[in-house]
ZAMARGU-4260 file (C-alpha; in steps of 0.2 Angstrom, whole numbers, plus 5000, padded with zeros to 4 digits):
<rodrens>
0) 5008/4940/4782 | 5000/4923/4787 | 4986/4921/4799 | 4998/4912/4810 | 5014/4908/4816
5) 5021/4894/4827 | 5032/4910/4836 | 5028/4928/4835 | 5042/4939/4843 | 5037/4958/4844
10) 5051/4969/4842 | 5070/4966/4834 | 5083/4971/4845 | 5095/4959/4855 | 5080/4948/4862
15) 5070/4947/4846 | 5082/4947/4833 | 5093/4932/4842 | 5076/4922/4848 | 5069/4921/4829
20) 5086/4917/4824 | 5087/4902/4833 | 5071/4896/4832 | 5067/4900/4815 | 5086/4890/4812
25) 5073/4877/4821 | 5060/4874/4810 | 5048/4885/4820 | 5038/4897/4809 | 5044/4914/4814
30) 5032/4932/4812 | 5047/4945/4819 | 5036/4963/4820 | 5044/4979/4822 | 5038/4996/4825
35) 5051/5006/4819 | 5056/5006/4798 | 5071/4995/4790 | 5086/5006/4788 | 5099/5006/4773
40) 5115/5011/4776 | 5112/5029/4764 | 5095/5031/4774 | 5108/5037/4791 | 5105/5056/4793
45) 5119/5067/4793 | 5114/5084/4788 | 5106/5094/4805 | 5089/5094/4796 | 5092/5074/4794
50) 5097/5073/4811 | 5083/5080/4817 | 5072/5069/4809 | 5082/5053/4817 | 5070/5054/4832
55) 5054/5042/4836 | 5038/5055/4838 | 5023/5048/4840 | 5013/5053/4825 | 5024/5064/4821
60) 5041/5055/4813 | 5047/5035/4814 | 5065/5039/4816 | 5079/5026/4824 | 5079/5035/4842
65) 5066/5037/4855 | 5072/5050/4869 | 5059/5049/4883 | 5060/5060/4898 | 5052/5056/4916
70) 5051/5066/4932 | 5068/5058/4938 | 5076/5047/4925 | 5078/5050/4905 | 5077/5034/4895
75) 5086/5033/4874 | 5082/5020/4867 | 5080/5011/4846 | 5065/5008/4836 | 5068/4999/4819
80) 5074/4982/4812 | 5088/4978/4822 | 5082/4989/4838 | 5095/4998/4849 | 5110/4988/4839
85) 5106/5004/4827 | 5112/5018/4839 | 5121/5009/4854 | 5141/5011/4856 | 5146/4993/4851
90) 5153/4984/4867 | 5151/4967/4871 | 5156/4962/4891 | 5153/4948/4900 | 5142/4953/4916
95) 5154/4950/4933 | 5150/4931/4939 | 5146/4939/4955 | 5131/4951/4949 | 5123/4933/4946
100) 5126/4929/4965 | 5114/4942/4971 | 5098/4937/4976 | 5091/4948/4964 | 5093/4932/4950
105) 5086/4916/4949 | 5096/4901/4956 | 5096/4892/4938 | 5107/4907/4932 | 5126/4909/4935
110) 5139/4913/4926 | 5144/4897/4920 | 5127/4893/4912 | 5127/4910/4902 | 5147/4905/4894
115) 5143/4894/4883 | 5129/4908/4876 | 5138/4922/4879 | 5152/4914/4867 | 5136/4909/4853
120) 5132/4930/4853 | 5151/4937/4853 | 5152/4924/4836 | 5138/4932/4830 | 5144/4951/4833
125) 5160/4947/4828 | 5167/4955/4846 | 5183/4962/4848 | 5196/4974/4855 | 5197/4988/4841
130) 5211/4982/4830 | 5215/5000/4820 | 5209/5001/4802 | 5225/4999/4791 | 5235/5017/4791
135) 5226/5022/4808 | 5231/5020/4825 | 5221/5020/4843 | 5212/5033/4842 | 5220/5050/4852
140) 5203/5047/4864 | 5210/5030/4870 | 5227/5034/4871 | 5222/5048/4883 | 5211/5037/4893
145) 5221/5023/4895 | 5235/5036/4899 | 5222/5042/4914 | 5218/5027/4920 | 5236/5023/4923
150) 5240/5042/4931 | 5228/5036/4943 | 5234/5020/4949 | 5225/5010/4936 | 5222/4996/4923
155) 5210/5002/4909 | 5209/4989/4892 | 5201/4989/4876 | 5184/4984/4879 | 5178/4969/4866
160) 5165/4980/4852 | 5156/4976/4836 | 5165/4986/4824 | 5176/4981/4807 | 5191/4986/4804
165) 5196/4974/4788 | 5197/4974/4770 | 5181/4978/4761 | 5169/4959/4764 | 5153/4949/4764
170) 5146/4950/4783 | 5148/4930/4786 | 5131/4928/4794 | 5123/4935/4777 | 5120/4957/4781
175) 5129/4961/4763 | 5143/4970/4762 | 5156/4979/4775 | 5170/4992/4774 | 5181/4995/4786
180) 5177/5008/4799 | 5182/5027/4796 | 5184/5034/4811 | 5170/5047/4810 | 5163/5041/4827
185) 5146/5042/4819 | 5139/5026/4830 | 5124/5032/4838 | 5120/5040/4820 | 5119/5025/4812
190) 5137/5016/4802 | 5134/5020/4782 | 5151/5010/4781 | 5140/4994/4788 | 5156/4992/4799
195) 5146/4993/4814 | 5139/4975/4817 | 5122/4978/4818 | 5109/4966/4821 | 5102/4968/4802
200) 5119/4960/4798 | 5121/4945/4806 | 5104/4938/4816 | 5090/4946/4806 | 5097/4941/4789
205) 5103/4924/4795 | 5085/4919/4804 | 5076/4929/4787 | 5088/4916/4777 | 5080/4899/4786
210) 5061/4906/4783 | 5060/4920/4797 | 5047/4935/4789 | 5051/4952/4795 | 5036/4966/4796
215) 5043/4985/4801 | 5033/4997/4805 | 5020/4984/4815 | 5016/4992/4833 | 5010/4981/4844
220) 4995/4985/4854 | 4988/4973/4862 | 4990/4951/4869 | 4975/4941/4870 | 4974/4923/4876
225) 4967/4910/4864 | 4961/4893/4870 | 4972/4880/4864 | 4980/4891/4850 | 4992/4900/4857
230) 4989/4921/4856 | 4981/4934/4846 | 4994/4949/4842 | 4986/4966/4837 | 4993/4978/4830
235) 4995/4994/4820 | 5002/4996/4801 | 5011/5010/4801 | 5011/5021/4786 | 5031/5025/4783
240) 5025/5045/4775 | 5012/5048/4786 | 5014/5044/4803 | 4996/5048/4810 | 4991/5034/4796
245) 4989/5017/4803 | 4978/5001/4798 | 4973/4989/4811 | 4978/4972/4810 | 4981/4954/4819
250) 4992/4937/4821 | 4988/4922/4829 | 5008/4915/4838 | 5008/4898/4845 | 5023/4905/4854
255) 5023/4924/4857 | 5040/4932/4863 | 5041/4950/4869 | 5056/4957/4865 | 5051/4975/4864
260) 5063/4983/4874 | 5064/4987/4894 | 5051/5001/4893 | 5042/4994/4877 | 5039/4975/4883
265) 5033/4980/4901 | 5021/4995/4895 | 5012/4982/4883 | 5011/4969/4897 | 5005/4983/4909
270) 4993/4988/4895 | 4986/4971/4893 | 4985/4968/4913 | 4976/4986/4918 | 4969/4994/4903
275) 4964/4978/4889 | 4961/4964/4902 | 4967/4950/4890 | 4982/4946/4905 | 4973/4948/4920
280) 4984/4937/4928 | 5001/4945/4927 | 5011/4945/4944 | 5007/4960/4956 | 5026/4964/4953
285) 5025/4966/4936 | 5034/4984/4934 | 5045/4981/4951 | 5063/4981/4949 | 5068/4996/4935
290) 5086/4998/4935 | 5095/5014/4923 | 5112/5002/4924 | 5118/5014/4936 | 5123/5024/4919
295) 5130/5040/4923 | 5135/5051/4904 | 5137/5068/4900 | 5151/5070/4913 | 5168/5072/4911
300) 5188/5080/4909 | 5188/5097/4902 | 5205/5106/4899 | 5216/5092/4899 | 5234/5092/4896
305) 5233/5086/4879 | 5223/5086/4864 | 5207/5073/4863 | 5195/5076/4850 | 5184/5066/4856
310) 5173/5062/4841 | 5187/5052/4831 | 5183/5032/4832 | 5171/5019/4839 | 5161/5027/4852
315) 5168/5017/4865 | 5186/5009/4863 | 5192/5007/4884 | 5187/5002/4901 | 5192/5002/4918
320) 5186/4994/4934 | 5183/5006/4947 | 5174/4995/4960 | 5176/4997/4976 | 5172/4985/4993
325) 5152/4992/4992 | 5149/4993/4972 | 5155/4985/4956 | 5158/5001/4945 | 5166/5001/4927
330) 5170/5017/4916 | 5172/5019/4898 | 5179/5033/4886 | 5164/5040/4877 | 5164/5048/4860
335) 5150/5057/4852 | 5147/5061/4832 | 5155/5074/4824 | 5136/5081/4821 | 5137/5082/4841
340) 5152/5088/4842 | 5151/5106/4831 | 5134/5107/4839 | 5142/5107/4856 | 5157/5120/4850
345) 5142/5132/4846 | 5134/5133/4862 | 5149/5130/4874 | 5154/5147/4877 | 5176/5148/4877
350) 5186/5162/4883 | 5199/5155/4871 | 5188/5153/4858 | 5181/5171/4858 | 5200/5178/4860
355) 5205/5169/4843 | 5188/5173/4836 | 5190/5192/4838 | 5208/5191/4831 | 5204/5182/4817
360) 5190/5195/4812 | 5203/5209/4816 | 5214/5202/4806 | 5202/5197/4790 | 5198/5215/4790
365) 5216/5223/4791 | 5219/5214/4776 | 5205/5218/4767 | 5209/5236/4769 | 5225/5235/4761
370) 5235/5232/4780 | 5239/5215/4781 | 5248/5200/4773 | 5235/5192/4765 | 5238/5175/4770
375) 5223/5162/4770 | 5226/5155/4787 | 5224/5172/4797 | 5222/5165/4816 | 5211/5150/4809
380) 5223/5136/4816 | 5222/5144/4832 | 5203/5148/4832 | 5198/5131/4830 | 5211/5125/4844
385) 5203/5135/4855 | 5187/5125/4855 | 5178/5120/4870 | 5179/5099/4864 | 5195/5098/4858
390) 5202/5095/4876 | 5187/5087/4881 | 5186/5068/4888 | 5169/5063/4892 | 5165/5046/4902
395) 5152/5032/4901 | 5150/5027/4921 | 5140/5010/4926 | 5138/5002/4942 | 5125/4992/4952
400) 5112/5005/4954 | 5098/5000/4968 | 5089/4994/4954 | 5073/4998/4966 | 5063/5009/4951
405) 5047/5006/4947 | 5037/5005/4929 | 5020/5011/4932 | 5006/5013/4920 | 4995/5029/4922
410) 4979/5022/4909 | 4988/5028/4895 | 5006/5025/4893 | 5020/5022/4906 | 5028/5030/4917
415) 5046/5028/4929 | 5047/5031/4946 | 5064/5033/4952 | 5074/5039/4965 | 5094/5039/4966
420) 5091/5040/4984 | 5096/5022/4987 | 5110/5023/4974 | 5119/5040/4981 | 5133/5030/4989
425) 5137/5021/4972 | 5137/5037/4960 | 5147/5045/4973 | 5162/5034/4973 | 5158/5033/4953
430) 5161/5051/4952 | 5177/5050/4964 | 5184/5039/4951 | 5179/5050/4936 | 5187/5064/4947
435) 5203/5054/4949 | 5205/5047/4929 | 5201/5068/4923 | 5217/5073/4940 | 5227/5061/4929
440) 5227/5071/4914 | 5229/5084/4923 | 5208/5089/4917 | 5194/5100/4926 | 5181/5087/4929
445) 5164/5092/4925 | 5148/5082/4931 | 5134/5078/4920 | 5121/5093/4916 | 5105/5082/4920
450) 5114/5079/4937 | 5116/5098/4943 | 5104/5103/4958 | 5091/5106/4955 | 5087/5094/4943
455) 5097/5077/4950 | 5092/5069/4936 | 5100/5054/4927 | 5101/5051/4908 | 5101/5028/4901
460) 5103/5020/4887 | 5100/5004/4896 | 5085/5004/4906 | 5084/4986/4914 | 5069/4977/4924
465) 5051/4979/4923 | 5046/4962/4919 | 5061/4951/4927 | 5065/4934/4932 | 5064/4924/4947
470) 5060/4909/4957 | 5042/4911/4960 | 5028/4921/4953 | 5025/4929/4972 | 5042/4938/4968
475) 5044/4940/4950 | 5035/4940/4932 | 5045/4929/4924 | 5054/4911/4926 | 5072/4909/4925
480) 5066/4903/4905 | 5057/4919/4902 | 5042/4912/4902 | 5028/4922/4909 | 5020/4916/4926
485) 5002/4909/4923 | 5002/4911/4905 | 5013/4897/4895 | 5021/4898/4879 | 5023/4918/4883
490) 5041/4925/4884 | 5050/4939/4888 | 5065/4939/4881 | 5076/4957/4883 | 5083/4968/4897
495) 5064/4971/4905 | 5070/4951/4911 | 5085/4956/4921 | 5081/4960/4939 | 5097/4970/4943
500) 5111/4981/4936 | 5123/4972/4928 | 5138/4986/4930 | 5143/4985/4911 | 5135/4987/4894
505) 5120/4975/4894 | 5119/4972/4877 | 5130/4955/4877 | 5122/4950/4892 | 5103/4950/4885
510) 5108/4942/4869 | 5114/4928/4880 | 5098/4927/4889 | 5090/4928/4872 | 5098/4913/4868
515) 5094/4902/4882 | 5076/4906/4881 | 5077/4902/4863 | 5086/4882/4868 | 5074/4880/4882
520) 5060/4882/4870 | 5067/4870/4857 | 5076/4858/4868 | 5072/4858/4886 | 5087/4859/4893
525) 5103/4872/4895 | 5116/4870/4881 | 5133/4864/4887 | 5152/4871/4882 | 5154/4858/4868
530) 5136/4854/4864 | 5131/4843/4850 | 5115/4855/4847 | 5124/4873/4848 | 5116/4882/4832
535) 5126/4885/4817 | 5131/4905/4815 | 5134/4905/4798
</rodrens>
């Protein structure tokens, strides 16, 4: 590593991985840190005892997924090169124009100016409506829920997603080869196939290929002002056998963007403000504004009228609006890994299950003893069809949450503070919908776990606001740029920027952002339909 750096972006999901693209295509000098490790495709876990070890644990293991729990709120979330784009489901949607209309956003921000971005990313992640692998159709998941959504009075699509489905290739932004995906719904697992289009296949390689230097397993501690140079990042070397290890280190950015996640980005900023006193300066509503999407998972249709198996495919395949006059709401079929889904048949209890369970017992032993016919298959066929997931379709909900949570740092790390109080009238007619999609396939629906009384707790995988944009820096922490208030040349660039619920996947969306913060900083200036200096994405 050099001493310095005209950029230094801390952390490599959609914000970091698309802004050191783009500026490193630039002729900036690009430092991209990462805390988490640089995954293979053969370094994704699949036994139990390798799933177990996929978890982020402070000094404990530096695997691909962070699970943090709060009074109110859970939050997922990725650490390793390429960030999130290791374990999220893939879909790519283009916020509503009218979540942009909110006073929530910045006036410089529609719609229209993110198009012409939004287009740059879905080139990059090769977005698409799943097109079935050759000798495979839809996947019996979709089928079933587009099949509900129209029992119900409906419309559900195929929702655009990062997934191959072609002959074996070269990735065309440089990430080495792809097969075509194998249905093993192993998404949030991590894709061995590299059919999933992660972020390590097309912007990291592409920004490493025009002089971009990636460091994993570099934490990020600490931002410090520099007179007339820019910033000093410190940080911690992780030591990829020993966790506990670390060495201390530094790097001098010109430029620094922070792209370290919603959680991630605002805790280092209110690190720096209230505990380091290198950013004293920060705005007094630095933290203001957390949103959980409105994401509403775990629920869904048990017993339907037909079989789902709802670990076959990409995570996420279909959609449906469900917004009413009040509340933009969207819902998607959601699959889990196979992993998951035997886990989930051991600890589910089933009347049915138990029934075929003691037959097939009594019948093992009858002909052990000389009293039956033998036959291999004794009961097994209906044993297994008498699972509690087999009839099982499980939703993804979103919809614009209240987005009035608030990130607050404790002295040592950060905490949520969240109510759904605000959003009641949204998750109820989310659930209404749910109710109606599982009537139409003539399902039991079941609500989340997390949501039961007593706990009326919510589980996201896209935690959004913290350090968002605005107008002013009375109201706000960043500029409609992302370029922190009072201190130039420091951005933010990932969902801790976006000051509402965006009532779809966010991923698209913050890669969009990504790139305008990334133009403004090299040209000035938003980049048009047709522009003359759109980058190249191959």
């Amino acid at each position: 590593m050099r001493p310095s750096y005209d950029v230094v972006v801390i952390g490599s999901g959609f914000g970091g991985a698309a802004t050191a693209c783009r500026l490193a295509q630039g002729g900036y000098s690009v430092c991209l840190l990462e805390r988490g490790k640089r995954w293979s495709k053969t370094d994704f876990p699949r036994s139990p005892a390798e799933v177990a070890k996929c978890f982020w644990r402070k000094d404990k293991s530096l695997g691909f997924l962070e699970y943090r729990a709060f009074r109110r709120i859970d939050v997922v979330q990725g650490c390793g090169v390429g960030g999130g784009s290791l374990h999220y489901f893939n879909v790519h949607l283009r916020t509503p124009a009218e979540i942009f209309s909110s006073r929530a956003w910045p006036r410089e921000i529609t719609r229209a100016v993110l198009d012409p971005y939004y287009s740059l990313a879905e080139n990059m992640l090769d977005s698409a409506p799943l097109s079935p692998p050759a000798g495979r159709e839809l996947p019996r998941r979709t089928s079933v829920f587009l099949a509900a959504a129209s029992a119900a009075g409906r419309t559900a699509q195929l929702v655009p997603i990062g997934v191959y489905t072609g002959s074996d290739r070269a990735n065309p932004h440089g990430g080495g080869a792809q097969s075509a995906c194998d249905y093993s719904g192993n998404c949030m697992l991590g894709c061995d196939l590299h059919s999933k289009n992660t972020l390590d296949l097309n912007y990291i390689p592409l920004a490493e290929k025009h002089g971009a230097e990636t460091f994993p397993l570099h934490e990020v501690e600490r931002i410090e002002p520099i007179d007339g140079q820019g910033y000093r990042v410190t940080y911690r070397k992780l030591d990829s056998n020993n966790p506990r290890l670390s060495q201390p280190g530094s790097v001098v950015g010109r430029k620094v963007i922070l792209a370290g996640g919603t959680l991630g980005t605002t805790e280092l900023l209110l690190r720096c403000k209230f505990s380091h006193c290198t950013l004293p300066a920060l705005s007094p509503r630095l933290g203001c504004r957390f949103s959980g999407n409105g994401d509403f998972i775990l629920a869904g249709a048990m017993d339907t009228d037909r079989e789902i198996d709802p670990g076959r495919g990409p995570s996420i395949t279909a959609g449906v609006d469900c917004s009413t006059p009040n509340n933009r709401i969207f819902i998607e079929d959601l699959g889990y890994p196979d992993a998951f889904m035997w886990m989930m048949e051991g600890v589910i209890p089933g009347e049915n299950r138990l029934i075929s369970l003691f037959k097939a017992v009594s019948t093992y032993i009858s002909s052990t003893l000389g009293n039956g016919s033998g036959r291999i298959g004794f009961e097994v066929d209906k044993l297994f069809r008498g699972g509690a997931t087999t009839r099982f379709l499980p939703y993804l909900g979103m919809g614009t949450d209240a987005a009035d949570g608030r990130l607050r740092w404790n002295g040592d790390q950060v905490e949520i503070v969240w109510s759904h109080r605000n959003s009641r009238q949204m998750f109820r007619e989310m659930e209404q919908a749910m109710k109606e999609l599982s009537r139409g396939v003539r399902g039991r629906y079941v609500t989340s776990i997390l949501w039961h009384w007593p706990f009326r707790k919510l589980l996201t995988a896209h935690p959004l606001g913290g350090s968002f944009m605005g107008s002013d820096p009375d109201t706000s922490v960043v500029s409609h740029r992302g370029e922190v208030w009072g201190y130039p040349d420091l951005f933010v660039a990932d969902g801790s920027m976006i000051p509402s619920a965006l009532s779809v996947n966010p991923s698209l969306t913050i890669c969009a952002l990504a790139e305008r913060v990334a133009f403004w900083i090299l040209h000035g200036r938003d980049m048009g339909p047709h522009d003359p200096d759109r980058p190249a994405t191959h």
